[in-house]
Structure formats: C-alpha cells, structure tokens
C-alpha positions as a Markdown table, in Angstrom:
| # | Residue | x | y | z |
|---|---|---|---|---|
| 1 | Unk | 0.0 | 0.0 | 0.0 |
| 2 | Unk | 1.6 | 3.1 | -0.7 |
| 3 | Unk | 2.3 | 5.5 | 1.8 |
| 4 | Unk | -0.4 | 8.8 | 2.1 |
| 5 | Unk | 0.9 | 12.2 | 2.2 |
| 6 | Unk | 0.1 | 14.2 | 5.5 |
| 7 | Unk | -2.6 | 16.7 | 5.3 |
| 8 | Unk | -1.6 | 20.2 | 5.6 |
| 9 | Unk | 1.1 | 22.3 | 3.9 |
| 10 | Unk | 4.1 | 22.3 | 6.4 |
| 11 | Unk | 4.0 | 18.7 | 7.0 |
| 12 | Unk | 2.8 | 18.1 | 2.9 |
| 13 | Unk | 6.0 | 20.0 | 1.8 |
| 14 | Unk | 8.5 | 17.8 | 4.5 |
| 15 | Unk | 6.6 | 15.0 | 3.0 |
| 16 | Unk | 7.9 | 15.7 | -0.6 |
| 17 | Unk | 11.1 | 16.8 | 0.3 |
| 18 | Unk | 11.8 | 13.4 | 1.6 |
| 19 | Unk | 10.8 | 11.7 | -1.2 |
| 20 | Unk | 12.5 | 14.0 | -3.6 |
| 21 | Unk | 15.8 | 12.7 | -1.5 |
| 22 | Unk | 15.0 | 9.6 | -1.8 |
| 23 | Unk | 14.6 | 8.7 | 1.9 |
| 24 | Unk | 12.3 | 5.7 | 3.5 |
| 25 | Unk | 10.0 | 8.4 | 5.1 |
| 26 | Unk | 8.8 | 11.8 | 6.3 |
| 27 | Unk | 11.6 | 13.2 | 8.0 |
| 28 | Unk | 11.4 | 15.4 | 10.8 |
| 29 | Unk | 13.8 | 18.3 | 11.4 |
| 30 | Unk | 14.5 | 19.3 | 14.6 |
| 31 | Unk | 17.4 | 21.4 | 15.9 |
| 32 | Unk | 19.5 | 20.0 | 18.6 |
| 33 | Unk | 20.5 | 22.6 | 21.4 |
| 34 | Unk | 24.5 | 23.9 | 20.6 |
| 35 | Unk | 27.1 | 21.8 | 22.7 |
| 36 | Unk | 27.9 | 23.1 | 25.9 |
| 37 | Unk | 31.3 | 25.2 | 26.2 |
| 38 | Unk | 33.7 | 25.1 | 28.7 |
| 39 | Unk | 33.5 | 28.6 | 29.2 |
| 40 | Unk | 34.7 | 30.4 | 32.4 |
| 41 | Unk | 32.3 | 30.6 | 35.4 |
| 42 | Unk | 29.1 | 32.5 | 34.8 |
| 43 | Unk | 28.8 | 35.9 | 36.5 |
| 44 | Unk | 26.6 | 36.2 | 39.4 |
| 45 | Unk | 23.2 | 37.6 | 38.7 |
| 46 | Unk | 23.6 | 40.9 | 40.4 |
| 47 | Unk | 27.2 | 41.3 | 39.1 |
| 48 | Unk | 25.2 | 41.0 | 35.4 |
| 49 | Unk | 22.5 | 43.5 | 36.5 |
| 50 | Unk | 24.4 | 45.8 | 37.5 |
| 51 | Unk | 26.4 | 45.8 | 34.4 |
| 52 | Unk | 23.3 | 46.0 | 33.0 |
| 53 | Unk | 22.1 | 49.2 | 34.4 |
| 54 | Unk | 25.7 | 51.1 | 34.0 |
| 55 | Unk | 25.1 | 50.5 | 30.1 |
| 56 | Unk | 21.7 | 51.8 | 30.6 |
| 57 | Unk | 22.8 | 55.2 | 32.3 |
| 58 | Unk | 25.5 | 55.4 | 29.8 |
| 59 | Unk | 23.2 | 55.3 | 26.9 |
| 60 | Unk | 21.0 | 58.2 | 28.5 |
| 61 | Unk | 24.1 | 60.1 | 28.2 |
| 62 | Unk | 24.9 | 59.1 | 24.9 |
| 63 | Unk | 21.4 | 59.8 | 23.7 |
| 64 | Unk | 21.2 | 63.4 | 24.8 |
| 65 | Unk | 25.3 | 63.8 | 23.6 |
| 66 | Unk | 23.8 | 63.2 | 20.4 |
| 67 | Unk | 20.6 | 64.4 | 19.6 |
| 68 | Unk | 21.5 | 68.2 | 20.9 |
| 69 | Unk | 24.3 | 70.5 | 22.1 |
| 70 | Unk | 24.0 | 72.1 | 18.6 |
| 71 | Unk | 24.0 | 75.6 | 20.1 |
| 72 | Unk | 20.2 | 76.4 | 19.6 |
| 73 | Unk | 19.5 | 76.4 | 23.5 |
| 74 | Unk | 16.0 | 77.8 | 23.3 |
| 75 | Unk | 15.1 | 75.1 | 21.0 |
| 76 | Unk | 17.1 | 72.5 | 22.5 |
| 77 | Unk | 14.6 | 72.6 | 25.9 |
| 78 | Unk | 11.6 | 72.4 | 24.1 |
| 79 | Unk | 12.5 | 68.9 | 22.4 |
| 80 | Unk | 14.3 | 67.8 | 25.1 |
| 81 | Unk | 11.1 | 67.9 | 27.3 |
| 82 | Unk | 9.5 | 65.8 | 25.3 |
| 83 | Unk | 12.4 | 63.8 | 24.8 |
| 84 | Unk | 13.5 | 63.2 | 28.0 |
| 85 | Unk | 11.1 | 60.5 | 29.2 |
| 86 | Unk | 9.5 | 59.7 | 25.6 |
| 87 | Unk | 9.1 | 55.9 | 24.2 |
| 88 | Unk | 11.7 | 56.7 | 21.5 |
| 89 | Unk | 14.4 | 57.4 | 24.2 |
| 90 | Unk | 14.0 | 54.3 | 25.5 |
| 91 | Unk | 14.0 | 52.6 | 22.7 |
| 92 | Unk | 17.3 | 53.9 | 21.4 |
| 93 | Unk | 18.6 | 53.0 | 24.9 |
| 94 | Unk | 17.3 | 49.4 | 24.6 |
| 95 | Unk | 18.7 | 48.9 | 21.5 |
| 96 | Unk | 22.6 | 49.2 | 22.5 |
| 97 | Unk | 21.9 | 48.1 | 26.6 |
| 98 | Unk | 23.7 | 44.7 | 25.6 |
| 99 | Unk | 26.3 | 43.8 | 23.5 |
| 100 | Unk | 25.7 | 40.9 | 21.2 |
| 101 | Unk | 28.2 | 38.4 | 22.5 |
| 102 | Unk | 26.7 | 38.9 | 26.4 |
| 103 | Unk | 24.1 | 36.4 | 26.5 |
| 104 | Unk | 24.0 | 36.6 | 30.2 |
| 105 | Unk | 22.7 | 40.5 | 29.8 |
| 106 | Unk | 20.4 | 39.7 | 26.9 |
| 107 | Unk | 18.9 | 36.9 | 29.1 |
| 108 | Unk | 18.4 | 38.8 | 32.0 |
| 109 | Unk | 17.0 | 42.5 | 30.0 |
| 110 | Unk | 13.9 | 40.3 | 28.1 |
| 111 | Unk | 12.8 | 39.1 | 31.5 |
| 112 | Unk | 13.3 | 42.4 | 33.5 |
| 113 | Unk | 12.6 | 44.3 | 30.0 |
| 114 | Unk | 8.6 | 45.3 | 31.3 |
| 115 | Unk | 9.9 | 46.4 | 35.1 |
| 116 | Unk | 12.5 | 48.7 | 33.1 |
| 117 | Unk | 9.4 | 50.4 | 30.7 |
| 118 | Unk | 7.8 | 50.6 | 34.1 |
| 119 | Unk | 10.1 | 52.2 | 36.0 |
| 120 | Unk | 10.8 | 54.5 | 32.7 |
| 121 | Unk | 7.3 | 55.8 | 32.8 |
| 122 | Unk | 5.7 | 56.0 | 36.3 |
| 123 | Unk | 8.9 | 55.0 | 38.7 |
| 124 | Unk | 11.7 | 57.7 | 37.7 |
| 125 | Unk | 10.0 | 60.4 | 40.3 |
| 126 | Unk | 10.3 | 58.5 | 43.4 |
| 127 | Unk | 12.3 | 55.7 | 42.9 |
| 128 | Unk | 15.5 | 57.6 | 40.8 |
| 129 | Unk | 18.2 | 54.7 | 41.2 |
| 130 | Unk | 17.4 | 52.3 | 38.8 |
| 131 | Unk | 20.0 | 49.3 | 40.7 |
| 132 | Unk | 18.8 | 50.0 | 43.5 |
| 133 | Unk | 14.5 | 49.8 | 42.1 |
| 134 | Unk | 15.4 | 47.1 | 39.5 |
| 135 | Unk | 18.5 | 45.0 | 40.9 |
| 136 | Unk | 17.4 | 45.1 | 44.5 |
| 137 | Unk | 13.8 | 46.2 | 45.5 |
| 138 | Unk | 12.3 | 44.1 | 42.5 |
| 139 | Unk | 14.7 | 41.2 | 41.4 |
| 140 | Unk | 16.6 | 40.3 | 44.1 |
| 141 | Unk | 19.5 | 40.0 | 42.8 |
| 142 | Unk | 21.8 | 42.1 | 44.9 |
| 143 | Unk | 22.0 | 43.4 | 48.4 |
| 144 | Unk | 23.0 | 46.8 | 49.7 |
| 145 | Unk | 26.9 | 47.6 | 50.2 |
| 146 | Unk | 28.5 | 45.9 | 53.5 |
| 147 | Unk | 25.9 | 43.2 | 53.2 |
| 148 | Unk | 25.2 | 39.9 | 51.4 |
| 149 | Unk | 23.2 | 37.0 | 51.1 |
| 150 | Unk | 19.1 | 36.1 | 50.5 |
| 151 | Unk | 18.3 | 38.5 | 53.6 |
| 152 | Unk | 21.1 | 40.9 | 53.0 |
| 153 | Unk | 22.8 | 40.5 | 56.7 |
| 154 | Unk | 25.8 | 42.6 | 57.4 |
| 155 | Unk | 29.0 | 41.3 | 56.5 |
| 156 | Unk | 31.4 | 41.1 | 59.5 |
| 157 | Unk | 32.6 | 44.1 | 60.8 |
| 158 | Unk | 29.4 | 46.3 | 60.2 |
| 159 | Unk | 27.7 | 46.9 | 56.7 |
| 160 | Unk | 29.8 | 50.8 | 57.2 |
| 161 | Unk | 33.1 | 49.2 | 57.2 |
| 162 | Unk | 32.8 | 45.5 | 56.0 |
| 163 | Unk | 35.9 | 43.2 | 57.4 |
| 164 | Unk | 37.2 | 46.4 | 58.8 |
| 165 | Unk | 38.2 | 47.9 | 55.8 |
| 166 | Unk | 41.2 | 45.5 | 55.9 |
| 167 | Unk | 39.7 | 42.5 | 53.5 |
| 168 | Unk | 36.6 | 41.0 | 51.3 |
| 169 | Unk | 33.6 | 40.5 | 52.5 |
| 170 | Unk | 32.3 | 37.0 | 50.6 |
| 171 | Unk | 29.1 | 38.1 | 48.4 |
| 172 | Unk | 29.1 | 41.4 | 49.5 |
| 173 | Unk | 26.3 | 43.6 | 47.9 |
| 174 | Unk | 25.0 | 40.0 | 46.3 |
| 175 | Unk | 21.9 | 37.2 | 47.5 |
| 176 | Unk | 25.0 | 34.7 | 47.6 |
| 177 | Unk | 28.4 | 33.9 | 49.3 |
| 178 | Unk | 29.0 | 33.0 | 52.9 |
| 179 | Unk | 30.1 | 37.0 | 54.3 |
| 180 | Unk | 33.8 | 35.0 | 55.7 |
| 181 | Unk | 36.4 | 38.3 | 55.6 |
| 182 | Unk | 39.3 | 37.5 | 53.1 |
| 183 | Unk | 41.6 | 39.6 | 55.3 |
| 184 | Unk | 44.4 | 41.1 | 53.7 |
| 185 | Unk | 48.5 | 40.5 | 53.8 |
| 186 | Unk | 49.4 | 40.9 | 57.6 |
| 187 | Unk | 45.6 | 41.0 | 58.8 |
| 188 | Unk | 43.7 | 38.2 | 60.5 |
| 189 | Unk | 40.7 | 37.4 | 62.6 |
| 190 | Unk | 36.7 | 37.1 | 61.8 |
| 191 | Unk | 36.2 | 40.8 | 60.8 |
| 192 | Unk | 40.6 | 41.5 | 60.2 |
| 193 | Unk | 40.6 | 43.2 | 63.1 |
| 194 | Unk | 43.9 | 41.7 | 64.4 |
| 195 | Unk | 47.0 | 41.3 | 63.3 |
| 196 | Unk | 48.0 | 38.0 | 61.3 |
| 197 | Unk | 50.6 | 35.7 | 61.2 |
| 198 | Unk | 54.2 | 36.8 | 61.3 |
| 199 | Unk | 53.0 | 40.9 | 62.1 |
| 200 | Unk | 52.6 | 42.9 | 64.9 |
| 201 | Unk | 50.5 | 45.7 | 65.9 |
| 202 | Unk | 52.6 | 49.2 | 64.7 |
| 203 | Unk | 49.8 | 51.3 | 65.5 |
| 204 | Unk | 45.9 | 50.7 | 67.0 |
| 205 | Unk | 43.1 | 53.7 | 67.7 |
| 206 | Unk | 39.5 | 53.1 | 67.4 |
| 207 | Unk | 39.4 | 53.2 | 63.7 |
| 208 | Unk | 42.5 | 52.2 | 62.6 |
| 209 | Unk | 44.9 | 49.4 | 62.5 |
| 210 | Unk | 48.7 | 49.0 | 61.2 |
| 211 | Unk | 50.4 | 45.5 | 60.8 |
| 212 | Unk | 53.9 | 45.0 | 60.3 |
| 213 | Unk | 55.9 | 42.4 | 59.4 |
| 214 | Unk | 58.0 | 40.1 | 62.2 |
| 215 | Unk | 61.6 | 39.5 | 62.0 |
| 216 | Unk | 62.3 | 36.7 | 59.2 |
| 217 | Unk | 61.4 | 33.1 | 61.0 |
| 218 | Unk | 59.2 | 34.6 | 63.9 |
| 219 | Unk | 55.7 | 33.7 | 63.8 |
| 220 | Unk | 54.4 | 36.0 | 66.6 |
| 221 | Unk | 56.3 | 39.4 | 67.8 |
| 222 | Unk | 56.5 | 42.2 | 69.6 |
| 223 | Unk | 58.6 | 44.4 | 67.6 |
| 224 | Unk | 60.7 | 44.0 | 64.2 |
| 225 | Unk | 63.4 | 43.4 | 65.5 |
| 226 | Unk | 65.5 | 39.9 | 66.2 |
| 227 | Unk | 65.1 | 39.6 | 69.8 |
| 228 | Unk | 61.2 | 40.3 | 69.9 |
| 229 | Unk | 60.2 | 37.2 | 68.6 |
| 230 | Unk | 56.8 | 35.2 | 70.8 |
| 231 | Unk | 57.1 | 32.4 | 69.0 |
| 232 | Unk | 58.5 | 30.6 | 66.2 |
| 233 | Unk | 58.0 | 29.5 | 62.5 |
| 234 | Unk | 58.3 | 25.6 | 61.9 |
| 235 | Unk | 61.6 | 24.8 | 61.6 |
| 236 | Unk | 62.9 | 27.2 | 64.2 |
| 237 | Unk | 63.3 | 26.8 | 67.9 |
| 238 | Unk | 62.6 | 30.0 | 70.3 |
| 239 | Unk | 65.9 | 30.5 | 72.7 |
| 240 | Unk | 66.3 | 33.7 | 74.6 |
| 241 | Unk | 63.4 | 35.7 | 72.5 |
| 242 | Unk | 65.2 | 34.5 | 68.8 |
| 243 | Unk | 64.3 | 32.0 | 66.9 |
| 244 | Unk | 67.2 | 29.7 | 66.5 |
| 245 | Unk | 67.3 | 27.2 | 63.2 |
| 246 | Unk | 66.7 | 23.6 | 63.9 |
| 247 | Unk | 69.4 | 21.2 | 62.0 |
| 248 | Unk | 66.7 | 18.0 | 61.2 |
| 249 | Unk | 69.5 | 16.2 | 59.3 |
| 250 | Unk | 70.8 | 15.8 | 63.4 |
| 251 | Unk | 67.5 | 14.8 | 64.9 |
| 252 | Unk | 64.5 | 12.4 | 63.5 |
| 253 | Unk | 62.8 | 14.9 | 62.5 |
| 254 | Unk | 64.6 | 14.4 | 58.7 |
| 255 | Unk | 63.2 | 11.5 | 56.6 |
| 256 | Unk | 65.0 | 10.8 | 53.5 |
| 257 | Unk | 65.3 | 8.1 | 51.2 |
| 258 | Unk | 67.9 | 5.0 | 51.7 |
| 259 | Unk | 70.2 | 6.1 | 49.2 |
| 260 | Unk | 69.9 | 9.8 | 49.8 |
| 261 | Unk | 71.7 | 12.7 | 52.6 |
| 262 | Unk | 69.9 | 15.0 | 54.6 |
| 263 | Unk | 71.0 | 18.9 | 54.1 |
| 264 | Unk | 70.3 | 21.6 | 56.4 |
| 265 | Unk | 68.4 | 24.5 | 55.3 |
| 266 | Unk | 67.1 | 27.8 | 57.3 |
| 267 | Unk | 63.7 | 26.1 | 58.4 |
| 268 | Unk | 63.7 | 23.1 | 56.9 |
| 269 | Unk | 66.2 | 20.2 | 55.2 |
| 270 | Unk | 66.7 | 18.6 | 51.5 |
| 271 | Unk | 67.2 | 15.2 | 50.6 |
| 272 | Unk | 69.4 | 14.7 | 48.0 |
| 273 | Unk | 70.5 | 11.6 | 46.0 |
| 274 | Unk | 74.1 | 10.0 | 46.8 |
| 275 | Unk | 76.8 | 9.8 | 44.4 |
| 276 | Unk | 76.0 | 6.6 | 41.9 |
| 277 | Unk | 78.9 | 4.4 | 43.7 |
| 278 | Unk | 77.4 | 4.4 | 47.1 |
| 279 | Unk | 74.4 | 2.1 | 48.5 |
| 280 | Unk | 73.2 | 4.7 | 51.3 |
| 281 | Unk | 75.9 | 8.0 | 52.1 |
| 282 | Unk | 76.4 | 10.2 | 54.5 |
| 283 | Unk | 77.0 | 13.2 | 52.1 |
| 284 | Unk | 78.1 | 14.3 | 48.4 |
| 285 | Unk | 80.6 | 12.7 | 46.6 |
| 286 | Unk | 82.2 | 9.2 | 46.4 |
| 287 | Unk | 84.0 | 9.4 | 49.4 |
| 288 | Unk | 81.2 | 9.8 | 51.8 |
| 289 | Unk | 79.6 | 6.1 | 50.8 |
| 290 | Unk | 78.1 | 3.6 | 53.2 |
| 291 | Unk | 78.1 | 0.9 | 51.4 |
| 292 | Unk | 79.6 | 0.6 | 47.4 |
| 293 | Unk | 77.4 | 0.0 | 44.3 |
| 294 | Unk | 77.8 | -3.3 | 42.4 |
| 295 | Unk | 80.7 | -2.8 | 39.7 |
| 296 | Unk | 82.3 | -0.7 | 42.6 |
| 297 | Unk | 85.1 | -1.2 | 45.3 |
| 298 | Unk | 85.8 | 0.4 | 48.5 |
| 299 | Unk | 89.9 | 1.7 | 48.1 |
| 300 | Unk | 90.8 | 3.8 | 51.4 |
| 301 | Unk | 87.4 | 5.5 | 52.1 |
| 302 | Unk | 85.6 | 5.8 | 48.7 |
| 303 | Unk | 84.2 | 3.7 | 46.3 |
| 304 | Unk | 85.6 | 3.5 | 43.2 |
| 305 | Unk | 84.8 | 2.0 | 40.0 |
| 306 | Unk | 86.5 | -2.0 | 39.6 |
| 307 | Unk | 88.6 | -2.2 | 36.6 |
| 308 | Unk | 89.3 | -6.6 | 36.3 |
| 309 | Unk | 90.5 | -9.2 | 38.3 |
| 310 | Unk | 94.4 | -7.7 | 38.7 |
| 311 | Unk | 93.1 | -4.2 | 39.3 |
| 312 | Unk | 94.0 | -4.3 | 43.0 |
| 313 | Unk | 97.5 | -6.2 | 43.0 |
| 314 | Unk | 100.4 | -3.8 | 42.9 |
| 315 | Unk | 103.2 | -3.8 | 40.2 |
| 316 | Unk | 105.7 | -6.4 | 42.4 |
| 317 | Unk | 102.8 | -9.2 | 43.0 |
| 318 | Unk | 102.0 | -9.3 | 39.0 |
| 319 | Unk | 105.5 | -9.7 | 38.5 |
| 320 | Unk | 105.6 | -12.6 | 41.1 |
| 321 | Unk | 102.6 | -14.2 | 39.6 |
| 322 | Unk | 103.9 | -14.3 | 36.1 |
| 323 | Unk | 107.4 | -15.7 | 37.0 |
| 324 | Unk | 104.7 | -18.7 | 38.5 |
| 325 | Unk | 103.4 | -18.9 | 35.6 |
| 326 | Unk | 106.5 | -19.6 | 33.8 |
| 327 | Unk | 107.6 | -22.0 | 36.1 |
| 328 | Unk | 104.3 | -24.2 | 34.7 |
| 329 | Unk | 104.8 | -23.7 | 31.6 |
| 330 | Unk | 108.8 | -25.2 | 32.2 |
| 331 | Unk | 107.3 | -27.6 | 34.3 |
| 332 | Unk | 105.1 | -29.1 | 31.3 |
| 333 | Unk | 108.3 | -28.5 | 29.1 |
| 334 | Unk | 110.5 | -30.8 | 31.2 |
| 335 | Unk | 108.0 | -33.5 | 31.0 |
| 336 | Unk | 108.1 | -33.0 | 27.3 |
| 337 | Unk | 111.5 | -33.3 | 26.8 |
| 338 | Unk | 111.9 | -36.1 | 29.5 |
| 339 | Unk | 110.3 | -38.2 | 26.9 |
| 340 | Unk | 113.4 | -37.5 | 24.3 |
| 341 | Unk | 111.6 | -35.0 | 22.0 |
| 342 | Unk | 114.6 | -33.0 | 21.0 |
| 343 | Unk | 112.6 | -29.4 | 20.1 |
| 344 | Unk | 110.8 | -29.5 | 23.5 |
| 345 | Unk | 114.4 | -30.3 | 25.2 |
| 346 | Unk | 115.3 | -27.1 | 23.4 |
| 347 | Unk | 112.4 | -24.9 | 24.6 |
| 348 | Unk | 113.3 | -26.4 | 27.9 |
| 349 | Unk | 117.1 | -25.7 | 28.3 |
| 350 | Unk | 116.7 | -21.6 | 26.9 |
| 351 | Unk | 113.3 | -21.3 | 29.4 |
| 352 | Unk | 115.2 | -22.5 | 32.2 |
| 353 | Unk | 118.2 | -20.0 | 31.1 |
| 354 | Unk | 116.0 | -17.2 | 30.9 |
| 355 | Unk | 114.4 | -17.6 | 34.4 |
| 356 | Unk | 117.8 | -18.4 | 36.2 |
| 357 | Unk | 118.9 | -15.1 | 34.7 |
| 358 | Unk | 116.4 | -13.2 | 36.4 |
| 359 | Unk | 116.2 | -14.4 | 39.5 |
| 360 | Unk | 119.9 | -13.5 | 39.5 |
| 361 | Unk | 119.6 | -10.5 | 38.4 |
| 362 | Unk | 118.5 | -7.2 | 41.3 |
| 363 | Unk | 115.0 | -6.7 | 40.8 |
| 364 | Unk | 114.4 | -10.6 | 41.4 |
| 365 | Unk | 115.6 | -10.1 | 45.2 |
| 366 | Unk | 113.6 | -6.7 | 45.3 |
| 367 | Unk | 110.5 | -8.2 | 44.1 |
| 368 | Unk | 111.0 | -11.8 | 45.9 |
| 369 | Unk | 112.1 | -9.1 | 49.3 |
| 370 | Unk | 109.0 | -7.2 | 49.1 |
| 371 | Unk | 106.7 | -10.5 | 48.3 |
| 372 | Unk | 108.0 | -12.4 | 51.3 |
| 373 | Unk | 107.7 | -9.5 | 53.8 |
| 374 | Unk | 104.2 | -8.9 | 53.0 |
| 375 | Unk | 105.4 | -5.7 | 50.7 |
C-alpha cells in the first residue's frame, strides 16, 4: 500500500522533500541545542544587572550627547522635554543596553525588560536609582553595600566598614556567598581586626589598625626586631626571644630516602641523592659512601669503580705471579722433553736460562724481598 501524504502544507512540503531525496520516510527536522562550552564561570546575577544598568545610564548620556548640544539652547529645551522620558528614548537606549556576544545581559534585560518600561514611565519620580529599584527592590538579585546574602545581613565588621576595611567581605552587595572576611597581607581574625601571622601591631586607635611584618622566621612578635620574637615559624626553635634554626638532618625529624643525605636548610632540610657508587651516604661525593654500588670497590674511604680481576695487585705481586706462571709452563716443558723430543728439550734448556737469569739479576731479590715481607 503506498504511503499517504500528510494533510496540511508544512507537513505536505516535509513529505515531498523526503521523497525527492529519496529517503524511506517523512523526515522530521529538529534542531539539537548547541554543545555546551567550557567557558569560564558564569557571573553572578547581580554582578550582570548591575552591568546592565551602568550600560543603561550610559546610553542616556549618549542619547542626549547626540541628539543636541548644537548651540540652539531655546530650541534645544523644548525637544528635550519631550524627549527626555519619551518611548523613542528608551528605545534607542534598549537597543545598545547589551552587546551581542553577552548572552547573560540579553537573558536577563527580556525578563526584567517590562519592570524597566515601568520604571521609565511611572517610577523615575520616586524611585530615581534604577540598581537600586530594578537589581534590588524588585529582582533580588543584589544586596545593599556591607551586606550579602538572600536576607542581606551585614557582612562582619558592620555593613559601614565591611571586614574592617582591611579585607573582602564574601558576596558582599550580592543574595550569595558566605560574608567569611578574606583579610588582607598581615591582617587576621573574623572581621581583620587583628593582626596576622608573622606581624605585629605598629599602630591601633578606634578606627585604625597598622600590621607590620615580624623579624624573618618569627611567627608572633612584639617588635621587628631579632630579639622580639613570641614564638617561632616551623623549623625554628625559640631560645632567649630569637628563633634559633633547627638542624633536622641531626635529629629524627629528617626523613629521606635509603640512598639519599639530609642537608640543612634555614627552616627546613633537602634530601638529595648519593653519588652513583654508594648504596646509602652520608654526604656528596664518592668518598662519603656507606656501602659501594655493584661494579664498585671500596679503596681507602671511597668507592671507586673496579677495573678486572688484577686491578687491586700492585706492580711487584704481578711480576711474582707471572714468573709462577713460567715455572708451569717449564714444568710441562720438562715432561716434554723427559720423553726424548729433541725441540721441546730445546724450549726447555733456553726457558730455564731465561728464568735463572732473572732471579739473578737485582730486581728478582727486590720483588721476591717485598713479596715475602708482605710488601
């Protein structure tokens, strides 16, 4: 049975379409939403509002920049009354509130866009701040200065002079954020009314307060100077109001690797990695070596690298052990010629020559000396 085409002329004109194309059936379009971006963190609500209502002001400005000042005063205040608050003003504002990229601000104008035409025609009188009316009173969105969160409490410190006037209040003038104080360098407490880590009061009146930094590794002072340090930075040991540095690499304090050395630093220690002769070290170099890495030897008190069999025989002992060589090879000579063969007898006779001649001769009784006393 062939297939009937649907009745009516959007669905009758997707219907021939996809049998012009040659597909099994009515196709459908429908428009899948755009692929999320990983685009930086959205601005809060009331940070977009209020960049929404500084465009707005800015465009009244720009409107009046250029529609008058053409030097006809007279004239100029009779349109501008009934230009001032007209439709087409507003409009013209409107139009350039957003730019096109800031989808946050064109999001948030077409739902607040009938409060604004509102407050343009019957709210400019008593309500003449626009944040305040728009971003505050009727959205929501933000809180009053010194404040923050859905009921718009005081951040700490007072709403006048939020975290003291010495750090951040969290989501101030926002619905969000927690009001904690992000206290600034040298300041510390719930509100940054004291002094922080490594500072000391300078100066402290009802109003004001001035932190200054510690001496180097003191943690709590009461001066800058060495000697007026309360209490010490890790690493560093208090002793007669100075903070002293501790050496970890001589206490336990120091953990390090088993074949790495502990080095002292102001406040702390490094491990570092032992030369590649030693199996655990005491220090740099080859010569401060527990223990010596296979392929190494231990001469005196480093580790050096081994270099054969013969490597640690001095010059006289090789000399020895050659000459005992010999004496084998005359040995199996003599049992050669023992048996009559007239070229081994040979071999024999100028082997036995040449051996007697230097054991005769001085540095035979040195070397034979030297060998028999142990060198």
């Amino acid at each position: 049975m062939a297939p009937r085409a649907p009745r009516g002329l959007a669905p009758a004109l997707l219907w021939g379409l996809s049998l012009f194309l040659g597909l099994p059936g009515p196709v459908w379009v429908q428009l899948s939403p755009p692929p999320k971006s990983s685009s930086p963190t959205e601005p809060h609500p009331c940070h977009t509002c209020r960049g929404l209502v500084d465009s707005f002001n800015k465009g009244l400005e720009r409107t009046i920049r250029d529609n008058f000042g053409g030097g006809n005063t007279a004239w100029e205040e009779e349109k501008l009354s009934k230009y001032k608050d007209s439709e087409t003003r507003l409009v013209e504002v409107l139009e350039g509130v957003c730019s096109k990229s800031d989808f946050e601000c064109h999001r948030l104008l077409e739902l607040s866009e009938e409060l604004v035409e509102s407050w343009w025609f019957h709210k400019q009188q008593e309500a003449p701040d626009l944040f305040q009316w728009l971003c505050s009173d009727s959205l929501k969105l933000c809180c009053p200065s010194g404040t923050f969160g859905p009921s718009c409490l005081p951040c700490p410190g007072g709403a006048e002079r939020p975290c003291g006037g010495y750090g951040q209040c969290e989501g101030e003038g926002t619905r969000g954020g927690s009001g904690h104080c992000d206290c600034q360098a040298g300041y510390g407490g719930e509100a940054c009314g004291q002094c922080g880590l490594g500072y000391f009061e300078a100066e402290r009146n009802a109003s004001h307060l001035v932190c200054s930094a510690c001496f180097g590794p003191c943690a709590r002072c009461s001066g800058p100077e060495e000697s007026n340090c309360l209490q010490c930075k890790k690493g560093w040991a208090l002793h007669h109001l100075k903070c002293v540095d501790i050496d970890e690499c001589g206490t336990e304090r120091a953990s390090c690797g088993a074949d790495q050395f502990c080095v002292n630093t102001e406040g702390s220690y490094e491990c570092r990695d032992c030369a590649k002769a030693c199996l655990g070290c005491m220090g740099a170099g080859p010569g401060r070596c527990k223990k010596c890495s296979p392929g190494y030897q231990q001469v005196g008190s480093k580790c050096l690298e081994s270099a054969g069999f013969f490597s640690e025989m001095t010059e006289d002992e090789l000399v020895v052990l050659q000459q005992m060589f010999f004496g084998v090879i005359i040995c199996a000579l003599a049992t050669l010629a023992a048996k009559g063969d007239l070229v081994f007898t040979a071999i024999f006779i100028g082997a036995v020559a040449a051996m007697t001649g230097y054991w005769l001769s001085e540095r035979s009784d040195r070397v034979l000396e030297g060998f028999i006393k142990g060198r």
